[in-house]
LUMRO-594281 format. One record per residue (C-alpha): x, y, z; chain; residue number from 1; residue in three letters. Coordinates in Angstrom, 1 decimal. Example, Ala and Ser with C-alpha at 12.3 -4.5 7.8 and 13.67 -1.06 7.14 Angstrom:
<nodes>
+--------+--------+--------+-------+-----+-----+
|      x |      y |      z | chain |   n | res |
+--------+--------+--------+-------+-----+-----+
|   12.3 |   -4.5 |    7.8 |     A |   1 | ALA |
|   13.7 |   -1.1 |    7.1 |     A |   2 | SER |
+--------+--------+--------+-------+-----+-----+
</nodes>
This chain:
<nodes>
+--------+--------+--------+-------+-----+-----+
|      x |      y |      z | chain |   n | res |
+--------+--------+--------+-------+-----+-----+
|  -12.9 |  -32.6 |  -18.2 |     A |   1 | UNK |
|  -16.1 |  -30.8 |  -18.7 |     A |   2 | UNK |
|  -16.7 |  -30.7 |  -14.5 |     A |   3 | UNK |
|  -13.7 |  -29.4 |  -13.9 |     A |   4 | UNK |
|  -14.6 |  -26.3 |  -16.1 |     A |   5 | UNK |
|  -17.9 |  -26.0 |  -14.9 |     A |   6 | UNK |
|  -15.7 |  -25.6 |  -11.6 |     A |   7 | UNK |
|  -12.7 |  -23.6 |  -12.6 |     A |   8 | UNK |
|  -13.0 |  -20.6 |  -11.5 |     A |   9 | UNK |
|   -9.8 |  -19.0 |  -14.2 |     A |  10 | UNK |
|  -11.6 |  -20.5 |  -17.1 |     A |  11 | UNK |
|  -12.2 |  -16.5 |  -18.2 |     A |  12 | UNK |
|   -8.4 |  -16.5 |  -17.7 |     A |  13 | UNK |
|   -6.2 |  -15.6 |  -20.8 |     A |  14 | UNK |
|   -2.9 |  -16.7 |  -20.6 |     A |  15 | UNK |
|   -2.0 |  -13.2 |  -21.8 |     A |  16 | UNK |
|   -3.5 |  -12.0 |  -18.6 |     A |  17 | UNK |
|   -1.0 |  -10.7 |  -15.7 |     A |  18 | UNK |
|   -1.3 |  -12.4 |  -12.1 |     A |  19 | UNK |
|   -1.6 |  -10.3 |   -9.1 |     A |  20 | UNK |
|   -1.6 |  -11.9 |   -6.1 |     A |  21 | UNK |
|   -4.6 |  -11.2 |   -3.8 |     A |  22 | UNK |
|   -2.2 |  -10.3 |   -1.4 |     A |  23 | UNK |
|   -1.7 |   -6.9 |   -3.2 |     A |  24 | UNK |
|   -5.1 |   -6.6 |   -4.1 |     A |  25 | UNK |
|   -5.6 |   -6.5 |   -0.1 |     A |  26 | UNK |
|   -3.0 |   -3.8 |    1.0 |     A |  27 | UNK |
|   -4.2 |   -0.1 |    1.8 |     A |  28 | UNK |
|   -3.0 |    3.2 |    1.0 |     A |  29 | UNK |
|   -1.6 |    3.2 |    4.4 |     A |  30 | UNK |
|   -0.1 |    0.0 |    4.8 |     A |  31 | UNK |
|    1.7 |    0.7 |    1.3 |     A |  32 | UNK |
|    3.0 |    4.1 |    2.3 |     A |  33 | UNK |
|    4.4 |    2.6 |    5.6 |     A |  34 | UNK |
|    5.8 |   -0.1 |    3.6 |     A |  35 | UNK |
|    7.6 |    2.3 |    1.5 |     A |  36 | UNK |
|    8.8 |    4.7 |    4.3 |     A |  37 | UNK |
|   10.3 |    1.4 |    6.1 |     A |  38 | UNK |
|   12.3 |    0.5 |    2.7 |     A |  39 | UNK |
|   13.5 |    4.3 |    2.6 |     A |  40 | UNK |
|   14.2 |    4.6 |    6.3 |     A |  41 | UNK |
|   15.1 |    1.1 |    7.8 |     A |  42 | UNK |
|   16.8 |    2.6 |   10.8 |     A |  43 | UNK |
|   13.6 |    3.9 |   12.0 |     A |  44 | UNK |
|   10.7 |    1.4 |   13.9 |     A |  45 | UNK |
|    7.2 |    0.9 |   12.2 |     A |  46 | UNK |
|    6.5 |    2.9 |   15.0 |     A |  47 | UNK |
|    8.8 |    5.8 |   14.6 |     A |  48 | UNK |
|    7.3 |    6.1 |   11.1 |     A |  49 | UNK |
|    3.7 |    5.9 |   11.7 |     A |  50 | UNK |
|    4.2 |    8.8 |   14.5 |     A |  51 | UNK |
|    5.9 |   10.7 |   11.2 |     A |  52 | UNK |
|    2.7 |   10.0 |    9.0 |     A |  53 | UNK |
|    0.4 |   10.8 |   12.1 |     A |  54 | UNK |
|    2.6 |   14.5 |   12.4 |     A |  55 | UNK |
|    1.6 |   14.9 |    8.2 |     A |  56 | UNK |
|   -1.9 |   14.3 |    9.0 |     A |  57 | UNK |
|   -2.1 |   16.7 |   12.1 |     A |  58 | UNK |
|   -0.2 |   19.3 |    9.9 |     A |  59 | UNK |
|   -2.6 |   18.9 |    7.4 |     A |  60 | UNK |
|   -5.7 |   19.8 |    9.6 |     A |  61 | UNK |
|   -6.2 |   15.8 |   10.7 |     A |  62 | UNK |
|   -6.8 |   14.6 |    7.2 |     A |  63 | UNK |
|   -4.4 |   12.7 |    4.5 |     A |  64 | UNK |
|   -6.9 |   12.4 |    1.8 |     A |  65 | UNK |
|   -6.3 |   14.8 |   -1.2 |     A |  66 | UNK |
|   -2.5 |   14.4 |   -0.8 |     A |  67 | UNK |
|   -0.7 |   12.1 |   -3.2 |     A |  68 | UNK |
|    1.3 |    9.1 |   -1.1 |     A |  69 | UNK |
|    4.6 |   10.3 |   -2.6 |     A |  70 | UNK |
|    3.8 |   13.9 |   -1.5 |     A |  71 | UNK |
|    2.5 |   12.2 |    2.2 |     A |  72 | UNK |
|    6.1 |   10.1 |    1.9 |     A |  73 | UNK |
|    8.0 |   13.0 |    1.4 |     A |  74 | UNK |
|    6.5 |   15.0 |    4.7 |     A |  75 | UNK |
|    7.1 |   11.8 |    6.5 |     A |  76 | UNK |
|   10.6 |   11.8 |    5.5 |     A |  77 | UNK |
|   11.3 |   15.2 |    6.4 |     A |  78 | UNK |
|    9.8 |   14.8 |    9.7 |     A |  79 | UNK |
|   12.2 |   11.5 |   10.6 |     A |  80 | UNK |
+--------+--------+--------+-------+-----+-----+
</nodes>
């Protein structure tokens, strides 16, 4: 027992704490915002959407940053 918590690497792990998956943890602003265009808009390809977010971002003098993703989503949406 006392190896395994010089090993354990969730021994500072309440069992109050939430789990999120390092999955999530791993997922960029982009990849969300596509993600969430695909759920709104499954008739349209990956594709079809990122040319939608690429048309914000060229509207928006080449850059996305400052805009909130709902706000970016929104753009998108009107553009598909």
């Amino acid at each position: 027992e006392k190896s395994l918590q010089k090993t354990s690497t969730c021994s500072s792990v309440k069992p109050t704490d939430v789990f999120v998956s390092p999955y999530a943890l791993n997922l960029s602003s982009f990849t969300k915002l596509v993600k969430r265009l695909q759920e709104r808009h499954p008739e349209f390809s990956r594709d079809k959407i990122v040319e939608a977010v690429q048309e914000v971002r060229k509207i928006h003098k080449g850059v996305l940053s400052g805009l909130a993703i709902s706000s970016i989503e929104e753009k998108a949406s009107a553009i598909l």
